[in-house]
C-alpha positions in Angstrom: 50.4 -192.3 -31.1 53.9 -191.8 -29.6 56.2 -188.9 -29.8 59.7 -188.8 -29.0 60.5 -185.7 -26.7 63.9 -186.1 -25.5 65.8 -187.2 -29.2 67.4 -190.3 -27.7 64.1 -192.2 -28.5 62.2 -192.1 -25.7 58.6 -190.8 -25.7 55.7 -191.3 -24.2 52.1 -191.9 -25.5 49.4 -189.5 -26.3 46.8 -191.7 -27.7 45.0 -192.6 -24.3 43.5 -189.7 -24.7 43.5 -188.2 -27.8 42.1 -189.8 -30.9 42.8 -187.3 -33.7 46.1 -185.0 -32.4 46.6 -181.8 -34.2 49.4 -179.6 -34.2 52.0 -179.7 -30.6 53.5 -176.7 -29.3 56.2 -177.0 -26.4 56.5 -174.3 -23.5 60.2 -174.5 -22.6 59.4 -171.8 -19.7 56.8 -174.1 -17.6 58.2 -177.5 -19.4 55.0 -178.6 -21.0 53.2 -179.7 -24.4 50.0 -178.7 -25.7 48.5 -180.5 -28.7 45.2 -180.6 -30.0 42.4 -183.3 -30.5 40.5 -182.7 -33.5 38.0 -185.5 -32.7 37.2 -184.4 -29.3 37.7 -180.2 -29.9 40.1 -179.8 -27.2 43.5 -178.7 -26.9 45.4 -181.0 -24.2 48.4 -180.0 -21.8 50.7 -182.3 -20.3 53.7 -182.9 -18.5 57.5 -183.5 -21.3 56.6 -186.9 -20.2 52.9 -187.2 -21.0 51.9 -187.1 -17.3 49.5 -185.0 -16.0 47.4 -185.1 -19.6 44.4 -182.4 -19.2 42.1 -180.2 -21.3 43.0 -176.8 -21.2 40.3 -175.9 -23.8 37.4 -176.9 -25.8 37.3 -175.2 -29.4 36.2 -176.5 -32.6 38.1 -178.0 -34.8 41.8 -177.3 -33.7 44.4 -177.6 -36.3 47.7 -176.1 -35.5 49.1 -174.4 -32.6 52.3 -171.8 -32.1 53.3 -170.9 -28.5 54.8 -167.1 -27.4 56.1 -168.7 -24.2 57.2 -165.3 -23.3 53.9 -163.2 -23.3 52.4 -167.0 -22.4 49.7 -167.0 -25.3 49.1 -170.0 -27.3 48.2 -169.3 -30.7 45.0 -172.4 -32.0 43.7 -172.1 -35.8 40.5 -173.3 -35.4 38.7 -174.6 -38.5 35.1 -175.5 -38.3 34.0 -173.9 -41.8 36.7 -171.1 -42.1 39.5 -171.4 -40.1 40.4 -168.3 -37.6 43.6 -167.7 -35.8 42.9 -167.7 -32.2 44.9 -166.0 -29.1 44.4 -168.0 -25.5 46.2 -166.4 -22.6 47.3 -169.0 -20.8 47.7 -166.9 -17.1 44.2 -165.8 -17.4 42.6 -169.0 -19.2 41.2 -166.9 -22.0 40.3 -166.8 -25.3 40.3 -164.3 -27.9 38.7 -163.2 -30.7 39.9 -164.4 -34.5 42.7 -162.1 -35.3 42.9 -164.0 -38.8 39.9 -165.5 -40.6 40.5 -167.5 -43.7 38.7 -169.9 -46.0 41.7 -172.2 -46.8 43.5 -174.2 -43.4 46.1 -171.7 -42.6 49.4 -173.1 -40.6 50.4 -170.7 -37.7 54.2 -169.5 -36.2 55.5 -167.3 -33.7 58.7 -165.9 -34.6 60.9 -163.2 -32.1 59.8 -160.7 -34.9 55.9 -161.4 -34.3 
């Protein structure tokens, strides 16, 4: 699977390792892309270019993702049998408990109101 990150057609090539990407967030502060891999539970960092590909996380089931670059907390809904929204600080590699919990997949944004 390619995506196009620069709008003048380029793009690079997520699909070496990711076999079922979920969701993409992009950190304009650090210049990086997270996505998720629903196949492998993982949420997956890179490079705008697709180098430097790496898990950041396992989780279950990740669906979409929203990204407060600012505060630097990546927001994952994770849906194994209910789906929960998910905070993970991305300075101190954490993760949070649900702060949402629904039975239906529920989409995520951060907005400058949140």
């Amino acid at each position: 699977m390619s995506y196009a990150v620069n709008g003048g057609g380029g793009g690079f090539d997520i699909g070496v390792q990711t076999s079922d990407p979920r969701g993409m967030a992009y950190d304009p502060i650090n210049a990086k892309l997270y996505w998720g891999d629903r196949t492998a539970n993982t949420i997956i960092r890179s490079n705008l270019d697709g180098s430097a590909q790496q898990t950041v996380l396992s989780i279950t089931n990740p669906y979409w993702l929203a990204l407060d670059a600012t505060m630097g907390t990546l927001y994952i809904t994770s849906c194994p049998s209910s789906c929960d929204i998910l905070p993970y600080d991305l300075q101190s590699d954490t993760l949070g408990s649900a702060l949402v919990t629904s039975r239906a997949y529920t989409n995520v944004t951060v907005t400058s109101r949140h």
